[in-house]
C-alpha positions as CSV (number, residue, x, y, z in Angstrom):
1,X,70.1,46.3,189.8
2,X,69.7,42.6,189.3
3,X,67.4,39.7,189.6
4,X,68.2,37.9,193.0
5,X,65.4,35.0,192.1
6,X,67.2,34.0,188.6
7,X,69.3,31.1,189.4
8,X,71.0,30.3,185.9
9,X,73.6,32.5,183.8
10,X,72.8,34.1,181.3
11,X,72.8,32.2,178.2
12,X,75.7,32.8,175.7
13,X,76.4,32.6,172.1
14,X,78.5,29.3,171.3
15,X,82.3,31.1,170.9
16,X,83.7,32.1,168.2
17,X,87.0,30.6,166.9
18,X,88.4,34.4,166.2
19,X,89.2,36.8,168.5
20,X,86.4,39.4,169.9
21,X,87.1,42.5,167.8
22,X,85.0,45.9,167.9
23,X,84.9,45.1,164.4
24,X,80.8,44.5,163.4
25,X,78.1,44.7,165.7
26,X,78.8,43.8,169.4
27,X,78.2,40.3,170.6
28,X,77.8,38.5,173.7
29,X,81.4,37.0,173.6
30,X,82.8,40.3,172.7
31,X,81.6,41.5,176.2
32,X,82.3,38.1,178.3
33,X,86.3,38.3,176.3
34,X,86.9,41.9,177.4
35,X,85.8,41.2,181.0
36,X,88.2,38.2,181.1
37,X,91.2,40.3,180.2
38,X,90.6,42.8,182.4
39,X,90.0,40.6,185.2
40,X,93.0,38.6,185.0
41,X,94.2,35.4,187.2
42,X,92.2,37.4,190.1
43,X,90.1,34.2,191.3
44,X,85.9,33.6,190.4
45,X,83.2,32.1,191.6
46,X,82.8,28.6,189.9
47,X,79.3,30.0,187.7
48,X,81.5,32.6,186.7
49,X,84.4,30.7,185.4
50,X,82.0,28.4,183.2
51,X,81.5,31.7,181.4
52,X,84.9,32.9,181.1
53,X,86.1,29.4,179.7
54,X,83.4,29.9,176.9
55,X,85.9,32.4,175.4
56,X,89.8,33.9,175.0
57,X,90.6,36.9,176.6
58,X,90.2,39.6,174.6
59,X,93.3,40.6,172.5
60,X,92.8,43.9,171.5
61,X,95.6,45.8,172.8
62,X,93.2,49.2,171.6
63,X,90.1,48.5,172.6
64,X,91.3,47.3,176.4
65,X,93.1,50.9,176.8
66,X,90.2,52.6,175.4
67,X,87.8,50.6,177.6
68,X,89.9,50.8,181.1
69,X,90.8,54.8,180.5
70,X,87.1,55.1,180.2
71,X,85.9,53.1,183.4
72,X,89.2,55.3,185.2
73,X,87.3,58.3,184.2
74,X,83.9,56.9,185.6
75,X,82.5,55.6,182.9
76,X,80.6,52.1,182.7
77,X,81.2,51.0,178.8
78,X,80.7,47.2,179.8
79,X,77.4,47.9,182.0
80,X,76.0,50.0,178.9
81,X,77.0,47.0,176.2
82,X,75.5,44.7,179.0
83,X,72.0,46.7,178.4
84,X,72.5,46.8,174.3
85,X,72.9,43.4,173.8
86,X,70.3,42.5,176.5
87,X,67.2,44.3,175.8
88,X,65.3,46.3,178.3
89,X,62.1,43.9,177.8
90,X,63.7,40.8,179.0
91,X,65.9,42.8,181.5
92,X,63.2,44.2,183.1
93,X,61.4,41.1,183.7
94,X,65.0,40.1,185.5
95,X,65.1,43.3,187.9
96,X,68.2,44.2,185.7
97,X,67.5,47.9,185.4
98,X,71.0,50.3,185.5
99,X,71.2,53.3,187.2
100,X,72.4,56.4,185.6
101,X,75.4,58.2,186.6
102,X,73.7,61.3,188.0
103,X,71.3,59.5,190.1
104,X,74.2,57.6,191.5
105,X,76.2,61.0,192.3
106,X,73.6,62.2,194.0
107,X,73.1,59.4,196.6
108,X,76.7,59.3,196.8
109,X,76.8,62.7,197.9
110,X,74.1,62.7,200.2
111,X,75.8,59.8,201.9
112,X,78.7,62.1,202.0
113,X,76.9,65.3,203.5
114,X,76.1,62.7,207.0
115,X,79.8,63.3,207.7
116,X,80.5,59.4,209.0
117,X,83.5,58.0,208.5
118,X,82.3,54.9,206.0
119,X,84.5,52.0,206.9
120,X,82.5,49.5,204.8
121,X,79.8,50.0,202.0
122,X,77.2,47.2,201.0
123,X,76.3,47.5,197.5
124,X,72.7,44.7,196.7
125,X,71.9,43.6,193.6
126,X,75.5,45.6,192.8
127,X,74.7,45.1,189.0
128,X,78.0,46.2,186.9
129,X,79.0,48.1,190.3
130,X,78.7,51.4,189.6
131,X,77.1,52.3,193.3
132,X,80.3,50.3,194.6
133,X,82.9,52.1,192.9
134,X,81.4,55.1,193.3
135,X,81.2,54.8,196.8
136,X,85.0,53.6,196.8
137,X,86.2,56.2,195.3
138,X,84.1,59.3,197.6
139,X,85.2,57.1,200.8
140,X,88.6,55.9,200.3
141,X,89.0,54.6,203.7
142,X,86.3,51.7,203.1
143,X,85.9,48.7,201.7
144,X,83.1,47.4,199.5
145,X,80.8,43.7,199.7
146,X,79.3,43.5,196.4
147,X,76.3,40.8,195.8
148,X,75.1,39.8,192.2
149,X,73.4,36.9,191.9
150,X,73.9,37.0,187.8
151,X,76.9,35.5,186.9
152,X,78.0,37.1,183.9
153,X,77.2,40.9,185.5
154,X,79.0,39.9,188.4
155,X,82.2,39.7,186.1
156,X,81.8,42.9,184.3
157,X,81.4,44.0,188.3
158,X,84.8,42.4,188.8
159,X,86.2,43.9,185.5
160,X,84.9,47.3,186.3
161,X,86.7,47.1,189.6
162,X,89.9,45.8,187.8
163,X,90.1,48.3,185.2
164,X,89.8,51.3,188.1
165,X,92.6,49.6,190.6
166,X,90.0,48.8,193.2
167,X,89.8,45.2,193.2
168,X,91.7,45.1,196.2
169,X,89.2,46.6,198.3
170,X,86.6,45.0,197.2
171,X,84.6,41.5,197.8
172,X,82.1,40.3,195.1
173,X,79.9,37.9,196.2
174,X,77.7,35.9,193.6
175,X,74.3,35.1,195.4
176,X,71.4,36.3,196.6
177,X,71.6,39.4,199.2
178,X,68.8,37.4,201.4
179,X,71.4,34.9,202.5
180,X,74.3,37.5,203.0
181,X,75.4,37.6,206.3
182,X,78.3,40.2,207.4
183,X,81.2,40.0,209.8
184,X,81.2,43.5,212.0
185,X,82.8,46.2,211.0
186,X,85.3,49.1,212.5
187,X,82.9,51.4,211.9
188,X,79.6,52.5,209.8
189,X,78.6,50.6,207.2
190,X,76.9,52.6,204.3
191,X,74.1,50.5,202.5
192,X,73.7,52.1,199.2
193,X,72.4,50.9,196.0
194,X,68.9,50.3,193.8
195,X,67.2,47.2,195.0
196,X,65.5,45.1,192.0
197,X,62.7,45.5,190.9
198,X,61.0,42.1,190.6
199,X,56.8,41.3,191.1
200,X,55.6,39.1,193.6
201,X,54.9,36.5,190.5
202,X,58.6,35.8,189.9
203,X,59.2,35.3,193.6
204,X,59.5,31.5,195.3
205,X,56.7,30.4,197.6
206,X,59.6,29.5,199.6
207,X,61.0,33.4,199.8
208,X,57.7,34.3,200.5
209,X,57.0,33.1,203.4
210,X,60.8,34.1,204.7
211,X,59.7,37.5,204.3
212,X,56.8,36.8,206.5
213,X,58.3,35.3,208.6
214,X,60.9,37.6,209.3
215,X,58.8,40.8,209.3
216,X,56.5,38.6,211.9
217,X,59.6,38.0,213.8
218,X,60.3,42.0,213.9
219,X,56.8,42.8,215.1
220,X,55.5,43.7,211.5
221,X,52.6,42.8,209.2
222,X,53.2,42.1,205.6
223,X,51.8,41.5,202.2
224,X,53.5,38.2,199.9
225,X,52.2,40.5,197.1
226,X,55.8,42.5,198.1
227,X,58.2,43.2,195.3
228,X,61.8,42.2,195.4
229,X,62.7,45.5,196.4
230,X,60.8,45.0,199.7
231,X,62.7,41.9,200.7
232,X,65.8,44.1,200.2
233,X,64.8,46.6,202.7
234,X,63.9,44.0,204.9
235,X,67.3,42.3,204.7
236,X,69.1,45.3,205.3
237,X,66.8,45.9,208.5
238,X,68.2,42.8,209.4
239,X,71.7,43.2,208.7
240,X,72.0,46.7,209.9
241,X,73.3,48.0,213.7
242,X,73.3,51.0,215.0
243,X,75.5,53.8,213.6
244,X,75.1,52.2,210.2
245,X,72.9,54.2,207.3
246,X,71.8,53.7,203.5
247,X,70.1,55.4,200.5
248,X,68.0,53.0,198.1
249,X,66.2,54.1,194.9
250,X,63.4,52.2,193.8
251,X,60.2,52.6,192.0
252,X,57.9,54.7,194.6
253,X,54.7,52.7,194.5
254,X,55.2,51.7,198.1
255,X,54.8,54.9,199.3
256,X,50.8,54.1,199.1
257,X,49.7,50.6,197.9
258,X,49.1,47.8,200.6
259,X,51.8,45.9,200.1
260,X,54.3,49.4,200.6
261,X,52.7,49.3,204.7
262,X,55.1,46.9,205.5
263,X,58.5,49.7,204.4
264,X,56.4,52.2,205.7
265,X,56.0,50.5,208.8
266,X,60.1,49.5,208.9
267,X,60.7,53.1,208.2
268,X,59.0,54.4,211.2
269,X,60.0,51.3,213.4
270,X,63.7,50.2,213.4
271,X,64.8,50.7,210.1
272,X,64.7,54.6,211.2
273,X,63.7,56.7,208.2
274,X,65.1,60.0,208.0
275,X,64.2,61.3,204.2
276,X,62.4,60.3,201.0
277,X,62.7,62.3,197.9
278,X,60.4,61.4,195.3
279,X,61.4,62.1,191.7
280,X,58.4,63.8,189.4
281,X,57.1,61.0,186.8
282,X,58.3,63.5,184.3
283,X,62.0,62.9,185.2
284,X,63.6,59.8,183.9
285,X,65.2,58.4,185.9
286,X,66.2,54.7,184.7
287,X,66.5,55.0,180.9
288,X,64.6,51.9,180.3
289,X,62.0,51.9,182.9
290,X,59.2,54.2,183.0
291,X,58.5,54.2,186.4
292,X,58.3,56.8,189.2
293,X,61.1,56.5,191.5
294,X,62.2,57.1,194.9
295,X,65.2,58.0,197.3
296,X,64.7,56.5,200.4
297,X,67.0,57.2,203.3
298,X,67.7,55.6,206.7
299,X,69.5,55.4,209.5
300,X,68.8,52.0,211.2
301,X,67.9,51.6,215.1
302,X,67.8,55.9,215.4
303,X,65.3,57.2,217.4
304,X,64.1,59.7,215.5
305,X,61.1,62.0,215.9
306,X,60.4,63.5,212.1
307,X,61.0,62.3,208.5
308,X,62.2,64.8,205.9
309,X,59.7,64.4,202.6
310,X,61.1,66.1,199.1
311,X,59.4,66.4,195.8
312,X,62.6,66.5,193.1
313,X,60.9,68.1,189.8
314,X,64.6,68.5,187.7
315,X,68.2,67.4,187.2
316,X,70.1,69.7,189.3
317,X,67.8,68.4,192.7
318,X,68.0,64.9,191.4
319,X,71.8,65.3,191.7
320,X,71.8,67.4,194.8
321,X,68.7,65.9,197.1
322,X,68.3,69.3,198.9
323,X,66.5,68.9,202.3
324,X,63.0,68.6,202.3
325,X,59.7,69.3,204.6
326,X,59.7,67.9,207.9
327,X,57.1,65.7,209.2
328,X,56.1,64.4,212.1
329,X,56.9,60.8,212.9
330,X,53.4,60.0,214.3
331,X,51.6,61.2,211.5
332,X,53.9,59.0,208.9
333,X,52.9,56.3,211.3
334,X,49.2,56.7,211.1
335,X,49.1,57.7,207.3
336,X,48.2,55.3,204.5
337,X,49.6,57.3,201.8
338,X,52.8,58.8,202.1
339,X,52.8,60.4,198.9
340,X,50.0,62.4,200.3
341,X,52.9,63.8,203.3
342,X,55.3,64.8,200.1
343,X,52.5,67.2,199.0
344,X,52.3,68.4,202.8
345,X,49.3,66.2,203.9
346,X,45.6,66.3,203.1
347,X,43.8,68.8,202.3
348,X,41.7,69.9,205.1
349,X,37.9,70.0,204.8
350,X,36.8,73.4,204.2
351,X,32.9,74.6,205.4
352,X,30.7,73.8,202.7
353,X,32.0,70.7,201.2
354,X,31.6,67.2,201.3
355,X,32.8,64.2,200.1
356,X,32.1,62.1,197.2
357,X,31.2,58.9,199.1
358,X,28.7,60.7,201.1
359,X,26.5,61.5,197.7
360,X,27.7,58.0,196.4
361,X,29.2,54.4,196.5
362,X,32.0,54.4,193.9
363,X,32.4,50.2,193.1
364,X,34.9,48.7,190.4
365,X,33.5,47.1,187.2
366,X,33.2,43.3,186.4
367,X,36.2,41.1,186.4
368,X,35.1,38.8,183.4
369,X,38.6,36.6,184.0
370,X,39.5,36.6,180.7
371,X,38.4,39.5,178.6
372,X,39.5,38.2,175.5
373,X,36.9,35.2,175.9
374,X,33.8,37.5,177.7
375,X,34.5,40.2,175.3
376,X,32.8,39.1,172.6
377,X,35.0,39.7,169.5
378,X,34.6,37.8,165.8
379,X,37.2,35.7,166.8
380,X,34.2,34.1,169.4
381,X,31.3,31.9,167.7
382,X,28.1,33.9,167.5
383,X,25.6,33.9,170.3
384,X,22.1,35.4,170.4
385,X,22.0,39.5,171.2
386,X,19.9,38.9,174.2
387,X,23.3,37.5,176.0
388,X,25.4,40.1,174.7
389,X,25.3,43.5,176.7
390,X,26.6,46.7,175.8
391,X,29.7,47.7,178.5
392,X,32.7,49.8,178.6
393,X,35.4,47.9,178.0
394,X,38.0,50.5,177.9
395,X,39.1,53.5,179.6
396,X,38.7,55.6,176.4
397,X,35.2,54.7,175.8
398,X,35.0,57.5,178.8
399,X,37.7,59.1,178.3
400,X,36.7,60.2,174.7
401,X,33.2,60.3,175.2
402,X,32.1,63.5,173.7
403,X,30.8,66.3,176.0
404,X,31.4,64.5,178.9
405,X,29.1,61.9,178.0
406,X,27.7,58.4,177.0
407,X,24.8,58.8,175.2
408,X,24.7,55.8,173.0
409,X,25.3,51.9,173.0
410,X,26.4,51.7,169.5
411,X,30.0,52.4,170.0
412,X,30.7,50.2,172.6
413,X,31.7,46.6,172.5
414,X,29.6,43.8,174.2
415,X,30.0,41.2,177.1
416,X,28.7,37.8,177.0
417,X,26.5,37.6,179.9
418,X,24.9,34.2,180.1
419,X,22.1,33.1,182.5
420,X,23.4,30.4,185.4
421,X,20.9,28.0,184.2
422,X,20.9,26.8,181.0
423,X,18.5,24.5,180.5
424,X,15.4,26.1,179.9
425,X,16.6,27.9,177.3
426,X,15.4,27.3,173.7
427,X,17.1,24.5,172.0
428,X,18.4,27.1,169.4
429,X,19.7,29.5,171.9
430,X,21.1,26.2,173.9
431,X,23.1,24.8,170.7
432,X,25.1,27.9,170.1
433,X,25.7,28.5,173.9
434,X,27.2,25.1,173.9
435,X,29.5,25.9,170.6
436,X,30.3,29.2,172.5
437,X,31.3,27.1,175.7
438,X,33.0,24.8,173.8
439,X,35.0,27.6,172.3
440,X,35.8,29.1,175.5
441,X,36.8,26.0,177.4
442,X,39.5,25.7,174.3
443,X,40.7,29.6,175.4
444,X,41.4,28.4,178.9
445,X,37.9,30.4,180.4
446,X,36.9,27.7,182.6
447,X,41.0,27.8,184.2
448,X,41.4,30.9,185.7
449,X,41.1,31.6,189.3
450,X,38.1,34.0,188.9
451,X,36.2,31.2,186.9
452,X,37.1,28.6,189.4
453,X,35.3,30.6,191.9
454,X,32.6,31.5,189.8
455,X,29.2,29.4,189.7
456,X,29.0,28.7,187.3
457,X,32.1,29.4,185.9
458,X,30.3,30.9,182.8
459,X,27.9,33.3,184.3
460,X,29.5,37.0,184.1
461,X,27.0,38.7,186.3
462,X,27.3,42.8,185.3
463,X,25.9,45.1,187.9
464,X,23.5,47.7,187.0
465,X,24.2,51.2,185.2
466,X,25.4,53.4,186.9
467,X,24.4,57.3,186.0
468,X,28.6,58.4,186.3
469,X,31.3,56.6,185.4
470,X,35.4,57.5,185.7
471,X,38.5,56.1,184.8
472,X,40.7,55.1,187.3
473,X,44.5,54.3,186.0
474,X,46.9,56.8,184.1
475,X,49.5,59.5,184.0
476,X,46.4,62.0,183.9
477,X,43.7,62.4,186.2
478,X,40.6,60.5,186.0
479,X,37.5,61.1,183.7
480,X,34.2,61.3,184.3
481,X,31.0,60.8,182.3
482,X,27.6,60.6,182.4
483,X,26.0,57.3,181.7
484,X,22.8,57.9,180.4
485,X,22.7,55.3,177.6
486,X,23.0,52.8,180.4
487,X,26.1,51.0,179.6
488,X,27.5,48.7,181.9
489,X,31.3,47.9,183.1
490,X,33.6,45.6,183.4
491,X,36.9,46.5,185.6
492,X,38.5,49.2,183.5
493,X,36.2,51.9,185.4
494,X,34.7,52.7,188.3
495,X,30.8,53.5,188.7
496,X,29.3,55.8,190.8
497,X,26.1,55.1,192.1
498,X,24.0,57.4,194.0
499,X,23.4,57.2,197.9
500,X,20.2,59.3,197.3
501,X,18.3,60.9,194.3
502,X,20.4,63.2,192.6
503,X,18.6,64.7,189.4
504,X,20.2,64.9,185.9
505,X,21.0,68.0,186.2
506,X,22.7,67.7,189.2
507,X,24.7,64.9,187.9
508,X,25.6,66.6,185.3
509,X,27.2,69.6,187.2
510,X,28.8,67.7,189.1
511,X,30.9,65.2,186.2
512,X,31.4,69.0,184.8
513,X,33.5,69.9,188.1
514,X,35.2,66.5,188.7
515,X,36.6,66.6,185.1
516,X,38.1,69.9,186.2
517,X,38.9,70.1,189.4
518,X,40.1,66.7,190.5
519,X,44.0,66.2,190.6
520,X,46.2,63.7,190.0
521,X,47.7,64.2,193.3
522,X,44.6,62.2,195.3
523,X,45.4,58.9,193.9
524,X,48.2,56.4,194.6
525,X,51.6,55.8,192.6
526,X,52.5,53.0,190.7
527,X,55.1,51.7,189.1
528,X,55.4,52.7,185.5
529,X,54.0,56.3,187.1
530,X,50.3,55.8,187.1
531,X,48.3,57.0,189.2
532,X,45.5,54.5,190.2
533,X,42.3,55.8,192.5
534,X,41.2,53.0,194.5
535,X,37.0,53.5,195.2
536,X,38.2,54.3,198.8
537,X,40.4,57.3,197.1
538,X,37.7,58.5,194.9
539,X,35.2,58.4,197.7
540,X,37.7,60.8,199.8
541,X,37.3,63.8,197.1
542,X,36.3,66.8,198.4
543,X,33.6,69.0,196.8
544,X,31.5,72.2,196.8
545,X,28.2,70.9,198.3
546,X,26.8,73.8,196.3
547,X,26.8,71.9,193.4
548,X,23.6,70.0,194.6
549,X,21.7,73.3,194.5
């Protein structure tokens, strides 16, 4: 998949006055010149031909047989030389993530087992177009609409399609899918492809508030914190009649953060969900993303009554997508997390237990704003030890503590925690707080948005100890430890804090059960695959109210 929110090509080498030759490493212009012979006179989009008049066509009689018998046999060799010359890091940021061939199969083939008779597919964010000529080639009746906004993957699109002799029944369009509007078609129109992957940070202000507006328009609530992704769904909601259908991998965080409500709202109203299978964080999916994905399926404007939910924990499902569990529309409706309706709902409360938040109030640690300021480090001038306090600063500081507990503050690094008046302080103490400020006022402290609604913007105000303390983000579940040396937190952990008494030792037993009972399964997904518990998810766990005793 591809950015749709980059606006520039990508930035070439200056050519070479030789020929591109798979002699040496590859190069940029080695990729751009075999895309330009394969392509031919067939006409480009004016940001594409910029490129191609960068270079010659490729001249190696070899190296273009070997390259087109490849893409004939289903192969992508310019897509893969695409992602080694372009590294996943700077990809990544650009939604450019490729999809590998057996993920790609399998949606393919689930979009075969709906038994319509494709008369157009619509592949987003088509990347080198391996979704569209894969869905050429299983439906040979229809015709393809490509949209890349990149300029330079649009051509190795166009040379894929070349190589394989489907040009003709295809239509590459370099833009953004938001704008693409679609003539109607004899027939269904198969949506099918993986939707970029871009944060809310890279997005416009201005595509921001089209998404809001347009899930407004449709009746729907929504979140600007919304991925790229989200947008595409939206789109396709939009672009969709009835009859039509589509499969779209992404990462599966929407299933259960805030800003997913708004695709699990389209899902259940109008954009007519009809399975998810969600792939195990142990499965790689995308080679260069470590994220949990999932397969979302939909047939837009059905009225439909249940949604199929499917865990896929290896390769042969991944490729297969066997049916999963039904569930009830109404209860994916009224359901927060749907991750939680993949593992077949919550677990009911048994007689005898309770939940956490009735013994205790789980709360985040301190946002500082800028840890590497209000973590006091000897990079920072020195300031008194009175204004220093001991804290957990990192998850391991629980998560290694030994026997399931913190029983000393020498280990643990300190938090400048300075009073909101400053001047009746001792001159001494006031000179160095100064130098300190001074310091931290260089580091950009006094900028950020937490500072600027902090006053002021120097007082870090850490709440009191709390007796337990847990982790809250990872690909394992959370830990739990005692606090008895009294540390405080900043917004790596969670504290719990007590409702009513609890003694030590029944503080103790009950950090001894969490650290081995609780699952990962209660928290929520994100990309990446960690698992994050909220303090609304940790105050949902269920357990023995025996341990009180």
């Amino acid at each position: 998949m591809t950015d749709q929110t980059a606006g520039t090509p990508q930035v070439l080498d200056a050519p070479q006055a030789h020929q591109a030759s798979p002699a040496g490493p590859p190069t940029a212009q080695m990729l751009l010149a075999l895309a330009k012979a394969l392509i031919g006179a067939q006409p480009v989009s004016e940001a594409e031909q910029q490129l191609l008049d960068t270079v010659p066509a490729c001249a190696d009689a070899a190296l273009l047989k070997a390259t087109t018998a490849d893409i004939r046999a289903g192969g992508d060799p310019l897509g893969a030389l695409f992602c080694t010359l372009f590294h996943a890091s700077t990809r990544r940021s650009e939604g450019q993530t490729f999809t590998p061939d057996h993920v790609v199969q399998g949606m393919v083939g689930w979009a075969r087992r709906q038994g319509k008779p494709v008369r157009r597919l619509v592949d987003p964010g088509a990347g080198s177009g391996r979704y569209t000529l894969a869905g050429l080639r299983a439906f040979p009746q229809a015709e393809a609409v490509a949209v890349e906004k990149d300029p330079l993957v649009a051509l190795l699109l166009r040379a894929n399609l070349a190589a394989a002799g489907l040009t003709h029944r295809a239509t590459v369009l370099v833009g953004d899918y938001r704008e693409l509007s679609l003539s109607p078609a004899q027939g269904p129109t198969l949506f099918i492809g993986n939707p970029p992957y871009v944060r809310h940070h890279e997005i416009s202000p201005g595509w921001k508030t089209w998404y809001s507006y347009c899930l407004a328009h449709a009746g729907l609530k929504g979140s600007q914190l919304a991925g790229l992704h989200l947008h595409f769904f939206l789109k396709t909601r939009l672009l969709a009649v009835p009859g039509d259908f589509g499969v779209f991998v992404t990462a599966a965080e929407w299933m259960d953060v805030n800003y997913g409500q708004a695709l699990r709202d389209m899902l259940a109203n109008g954009l007519g969900g009809t399975e998810v299978f969600v792939v195990s964080p142990a499965l790689r999916v995308f080679e260069d993303a470590m994220v949990s994905a999932a397969i979302t399926c939909f047939e837009p404007g059905a009225e439909r009554s249940s949604l199929r939910f499917q865990p896929i924990n290896d390769l042969e499902h991944l490729a297969t997508l066997p049916a999963g569990r039904e569930v009830a529309m109404a209860a994916a409706r009224t359901e927060t997390k749907w991750s939680i309706l993949v593992r077949g709902g919550r677990p009911a409360r048994q007689a005898g237990q309770i939940e956490l938040g009735e013994l205790f109030q789980v709360s985040r640690g301190q946002v500082t704003g800028l840890n590497r300021v209000w973590v006091h480090s000897t990079h920072a001038p020195d300031l008194p030890a009175s204004y220093l306090i001991p804290a957990i600063t990192d998850a391991a500081d629980i998560s290694t503590a030994a026997g399931q507990e913190i029983a000393t503050l020498d280990r643990l690094r300190r938090v400048v925690s300075l009073p909101r008046d400053l001047t009746g302080l001792p001159a001494a103490h006031r000179r160095t707080i100064e130098t300190f400020l001074d310091w931290a006022r260089q580091q950009g402290a006094h900028e950020g948005y937490i500072a600027r609604h902090r006053k002021p913007w120097w007082h870090v105000h850490l709440r009191d100890p709390a007796p337990i303390v847990m982790t809250y983000m990872g690909r394992r579940p959370p830990a739990f430890a005692l606090n008895t040396a009294g540390a405080r937190l900043i917004n790596v952990a969670h504290g719990l804090y007590p409702r009513q008494p609890l003694q030590q030792a029944q503080l103790r037993r009950l950090v001894q059960w969490l650290n081995a009972n609780v699952s990962i399964d209660a928290g929520r997904v994100y990309a990446g695959g960690l698992t994050k518990f909220e303090p609304s998810e940790a105050m949902r766990i269920l357990l023995p109210e025996q341990l009180l005793r």
